[in-house]
C-alpha positions in Angstrom: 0.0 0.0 0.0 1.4 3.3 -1.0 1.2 6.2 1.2 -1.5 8.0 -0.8 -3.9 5.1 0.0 -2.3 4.9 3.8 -3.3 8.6 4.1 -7.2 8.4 2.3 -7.8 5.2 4.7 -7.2 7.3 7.6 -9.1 9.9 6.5 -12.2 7.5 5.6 -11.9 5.6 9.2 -11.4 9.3 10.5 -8.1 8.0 12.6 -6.0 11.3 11.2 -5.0 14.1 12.8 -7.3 17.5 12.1 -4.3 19.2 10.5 -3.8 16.2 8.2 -7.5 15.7 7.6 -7.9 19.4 6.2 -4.5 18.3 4.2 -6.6 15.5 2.3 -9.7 17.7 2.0 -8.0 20.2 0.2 -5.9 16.9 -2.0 -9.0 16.3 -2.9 -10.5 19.4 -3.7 -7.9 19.8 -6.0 -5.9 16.6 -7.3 -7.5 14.4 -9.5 -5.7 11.2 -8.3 -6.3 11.8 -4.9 -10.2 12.1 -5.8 -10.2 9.0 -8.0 -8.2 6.5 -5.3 -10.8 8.4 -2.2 -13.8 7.3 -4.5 -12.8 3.7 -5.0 -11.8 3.5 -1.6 -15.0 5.2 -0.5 -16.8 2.5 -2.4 -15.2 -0.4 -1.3 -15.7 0.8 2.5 -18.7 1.5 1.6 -19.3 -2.6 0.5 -17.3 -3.8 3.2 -20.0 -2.0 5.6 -23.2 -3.2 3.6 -21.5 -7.5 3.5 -22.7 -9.4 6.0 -20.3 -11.9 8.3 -21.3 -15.6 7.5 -22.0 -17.3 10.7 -22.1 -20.8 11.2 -25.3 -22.2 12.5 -25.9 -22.4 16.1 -25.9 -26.3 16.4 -22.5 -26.1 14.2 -20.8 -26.9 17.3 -23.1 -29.8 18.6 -22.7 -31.3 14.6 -19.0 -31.3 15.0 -18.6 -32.5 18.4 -21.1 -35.9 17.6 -19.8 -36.2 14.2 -16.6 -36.8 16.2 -18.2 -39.1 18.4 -19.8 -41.4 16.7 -16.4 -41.8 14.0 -15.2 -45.1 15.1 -12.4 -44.6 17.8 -9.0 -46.0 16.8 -8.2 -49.5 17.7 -5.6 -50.3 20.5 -2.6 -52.2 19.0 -3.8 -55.1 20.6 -6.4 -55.6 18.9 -4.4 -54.9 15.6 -1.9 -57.9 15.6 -3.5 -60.7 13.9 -4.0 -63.9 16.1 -2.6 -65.8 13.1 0.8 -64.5 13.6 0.8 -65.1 17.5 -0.3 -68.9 16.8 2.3 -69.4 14.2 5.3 -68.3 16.4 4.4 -70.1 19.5 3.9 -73.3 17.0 7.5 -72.5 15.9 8.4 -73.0 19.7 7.0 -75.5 20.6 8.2 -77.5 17.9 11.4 -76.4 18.4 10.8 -77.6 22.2 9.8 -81.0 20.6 12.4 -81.3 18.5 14.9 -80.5 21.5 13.3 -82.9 23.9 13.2 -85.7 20.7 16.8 -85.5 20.2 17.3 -85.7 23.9 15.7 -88.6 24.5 16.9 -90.2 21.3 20.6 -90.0 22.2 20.2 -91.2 25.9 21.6 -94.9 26.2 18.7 -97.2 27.4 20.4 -100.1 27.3 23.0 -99.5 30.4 21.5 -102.3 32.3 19.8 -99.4 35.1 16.0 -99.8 35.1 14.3 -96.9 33.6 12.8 -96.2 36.8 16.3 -95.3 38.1 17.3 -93.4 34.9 13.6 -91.1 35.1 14.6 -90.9 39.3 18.0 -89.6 38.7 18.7 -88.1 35.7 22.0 -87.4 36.2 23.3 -91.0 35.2 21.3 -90.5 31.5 24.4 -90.3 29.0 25.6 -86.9 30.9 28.4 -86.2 28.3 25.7 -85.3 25.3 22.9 -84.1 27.7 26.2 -81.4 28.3 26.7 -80.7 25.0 23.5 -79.6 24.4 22.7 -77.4 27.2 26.2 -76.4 28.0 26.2 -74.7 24.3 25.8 -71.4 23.5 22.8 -72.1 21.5 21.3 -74.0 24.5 21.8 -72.0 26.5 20.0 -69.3 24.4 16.7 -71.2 23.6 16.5 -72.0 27.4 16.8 -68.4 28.1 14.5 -67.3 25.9 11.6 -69.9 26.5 12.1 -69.0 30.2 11.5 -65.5 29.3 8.2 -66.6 27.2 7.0 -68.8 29.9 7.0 -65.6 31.9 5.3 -63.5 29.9 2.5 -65.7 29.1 2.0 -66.4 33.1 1.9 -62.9 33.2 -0.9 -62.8 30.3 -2.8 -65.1 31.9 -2.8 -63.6 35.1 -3.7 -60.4 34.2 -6.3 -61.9 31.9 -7.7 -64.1 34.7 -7.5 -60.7 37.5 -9.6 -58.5 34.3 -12.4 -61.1 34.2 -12.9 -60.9 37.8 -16.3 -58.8 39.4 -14.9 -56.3 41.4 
């Protein structure tokens, strides 16, 4: 905005000084630039006063605040992780489990002349040297850690599941 317009807005709103506002009578009076710029400015105060403000309606508020409502409130992640996957990794571990436990048993020496009883009662004596090399291993010692960790976690599930259902 140039000063020419600065000075006719002033004059218009009627935020000028008197000494200045005589200035801009007499500008106008006499210069035709300053008369053309105070008549469209004039004007288009003049349409500014005479538009009316859109208002929203009154239950605009009331619309928005249901409309967010009734949208469907986000899941928790829970509910997000499909069951599918949760099945297919503790299948993984318990076969892995199985498969431990099959290869234990298959490499323990039944034939050592102890009855079985004994062996199952002390398990000590079983063929100690591989049972060793199994658990003693990093690998072992690994899964062990890790299924002890798991076993934890789904007693914790299952207590906090079993405390939810409760009346209280």
């Amino acid at each position: 905005m140039n000063s020419i317009e600065e000075k006719l807005w002033n004059y218009i709103d009627g935020s000028c000084p008197p000494q200045e506002q005589q200035a801009i009578e007499k500008l106008i009076a006499t210069d035709e630039i300053y008369r053309r710029k105070y008549d469209e400015l004039l004007q288009l105060n003049n349409e500014f006063m005479l538009a009316e403000v859109d208002e929203p309606p009154m239950a605009f508020t009331y619309n928005v605040m249901e409309a967010i409502r009734t949208e469907k409130a986000m899941q928790p992640l829970k509910a997000r992780i499909d069951g599918r996957i949760i099945w297919g990794i503790a299948a993984f571990f318990i076969i892995t489990v199985v498969a431990m436990l099959a290869y234990t048993l298959g490499t323990v020496n039944w034939s050592s002349g102890a009855s079985v009883v004994k062996q199952v009662e002390l398990p000590v004596q079983l063929n100690a040297n591989k049972l060793n090399g199994i658990f003693t291993g990093p690998i072992g010692k690994g899964f062990l850690f890790f299924y002890m960790v798991m076993g934890l976690f789904f007693i914790d599930y299952y207590l906090r599941r079993r405390n939810m259902t409760k009346p209280q």
